[in-house]
N, C-alpha and C positions, 0 to 999 in steps of 0.2 A: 667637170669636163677636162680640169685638165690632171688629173689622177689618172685618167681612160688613153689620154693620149703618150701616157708613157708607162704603160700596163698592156702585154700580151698576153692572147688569151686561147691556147687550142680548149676545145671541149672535147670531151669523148667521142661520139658522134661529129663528125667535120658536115657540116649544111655549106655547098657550095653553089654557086651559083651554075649549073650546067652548062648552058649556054655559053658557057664564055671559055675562054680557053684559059692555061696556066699562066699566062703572063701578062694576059687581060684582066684574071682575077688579079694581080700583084698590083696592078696600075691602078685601078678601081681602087682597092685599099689602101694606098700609097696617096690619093685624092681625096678621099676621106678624110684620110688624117691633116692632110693642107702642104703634102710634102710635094715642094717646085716638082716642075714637068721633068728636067734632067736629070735634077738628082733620081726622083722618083724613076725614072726605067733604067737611072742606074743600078741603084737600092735592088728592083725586080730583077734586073740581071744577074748582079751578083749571087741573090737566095736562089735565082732560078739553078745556078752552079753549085752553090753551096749544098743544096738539097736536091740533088740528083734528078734534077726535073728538066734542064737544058734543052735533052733531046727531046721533050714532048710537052714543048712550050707555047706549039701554037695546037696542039689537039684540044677538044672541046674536054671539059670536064665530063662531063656523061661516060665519056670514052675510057676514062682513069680506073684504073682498079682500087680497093680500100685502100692499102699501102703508098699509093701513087696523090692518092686525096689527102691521105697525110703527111706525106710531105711540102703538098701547096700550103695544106693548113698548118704547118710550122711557119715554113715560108710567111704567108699570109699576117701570123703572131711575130714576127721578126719587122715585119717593113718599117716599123717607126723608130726601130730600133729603141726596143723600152727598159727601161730600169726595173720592172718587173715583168718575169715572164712568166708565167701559170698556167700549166700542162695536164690535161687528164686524160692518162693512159698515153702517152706519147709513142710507142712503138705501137701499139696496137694497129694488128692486119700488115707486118711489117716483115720480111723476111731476115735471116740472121743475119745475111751484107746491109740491109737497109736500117736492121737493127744497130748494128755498129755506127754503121755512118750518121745516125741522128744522136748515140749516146756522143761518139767523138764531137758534133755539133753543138748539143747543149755544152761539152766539159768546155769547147773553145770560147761561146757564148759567156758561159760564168767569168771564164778568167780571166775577160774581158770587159768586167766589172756589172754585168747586167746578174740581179738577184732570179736564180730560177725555183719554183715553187712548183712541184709535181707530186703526182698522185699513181702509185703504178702496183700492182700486184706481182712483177714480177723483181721480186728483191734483188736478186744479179744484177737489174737493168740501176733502181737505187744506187744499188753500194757503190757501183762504178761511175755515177753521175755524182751522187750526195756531196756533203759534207759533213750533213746533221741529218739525221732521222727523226720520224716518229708513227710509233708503228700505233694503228687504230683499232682496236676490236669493237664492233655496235658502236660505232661513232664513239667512244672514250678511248683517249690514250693510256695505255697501256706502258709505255717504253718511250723514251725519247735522247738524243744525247748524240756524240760524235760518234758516224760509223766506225772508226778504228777504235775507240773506245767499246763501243759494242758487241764489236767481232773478237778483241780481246777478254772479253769478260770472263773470267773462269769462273762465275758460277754458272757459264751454257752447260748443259745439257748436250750432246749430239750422238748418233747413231747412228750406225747405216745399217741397212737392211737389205736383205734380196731382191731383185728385182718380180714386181706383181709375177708376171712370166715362166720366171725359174721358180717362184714357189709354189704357182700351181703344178709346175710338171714335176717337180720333186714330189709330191703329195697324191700325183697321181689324176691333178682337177682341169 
């Protein structure tokens, strides 16, 4: 019980409660956890800023787009403010501004002493977040170590290629 209490948790899929709006889900979760009534819509306040969700903090969930559920569901993983945070797919359904502002979120989050543990396919989003990697093929690792270490590595491999695009039309396809 108390491992949970200071362990956040988004999933892939964010399950929100609909009916409720962004800053009733916050307080709902913030109650859960056993965090005081003040602090607790302070806590909601601040995530409700921090995570770009301010302006549409009394609209019901139902109403939220993917990207808009994911950031209550940071939010949501944020309110207890936990020593572990664990992320699956964390920008998913996110646009490239909303993309930035939740990677600048977690780097602020880390350096602020809470451990973040995330799961992403989009390695850009990684490298700019990590510290340490570890890359999985069919569930076994493969590769693991410090990102700058890794991006250093001269036995990579890299190329670049034509864009799909221009090598069909060079080729006539």
């Amino acid at each position: 019980k108390r491992a949970r209490k200071r362990t956040g948790f988004l999933p892939e899929e964010t399950r929100l409660y609909e009916f409720l709006s962004g800053q009733e889900t916050l307080l709902f979760v913030g109650r859960l956890y056993g965090i005081p009534r003040g602090e607790r819509r302070r806590r909601a306040d601040e995530l409700l800023r921090r995570t770009g969700m301010w302006e549409a903090k009394d609209r019901r969930l139902s109403t939220y787009s993917k990207g808009m559920a994911r950031r209550i569901g940071l939010a949501q993983a944020l309110m207890a403010r936990p020593e572990l945070l664990v992320l699956d797919e964390p920008t998913s359904g996110l646009d490239p501004v909303g993309n930035r502002e939740v990677r600048d979120l977690l780097r602020e989050v880390a350096a602020g002493g809470t451990t973040v543990l995330l799961t992403s396919h989009i390695l850009s989003d990684v490298a700019e977040v990590c510290d340490e990697i570890a890359i999985l093929h069919r569930g076994r690792k493969i590769l693991a170590g410090k990102v700058r270490d890794l991006l250093s590595d001269a036995r990579r491999l890299a190329w670049e290629t034509e864009s799909v695009d221009a090598g069909r039309r060079a080729h006539g396809r």
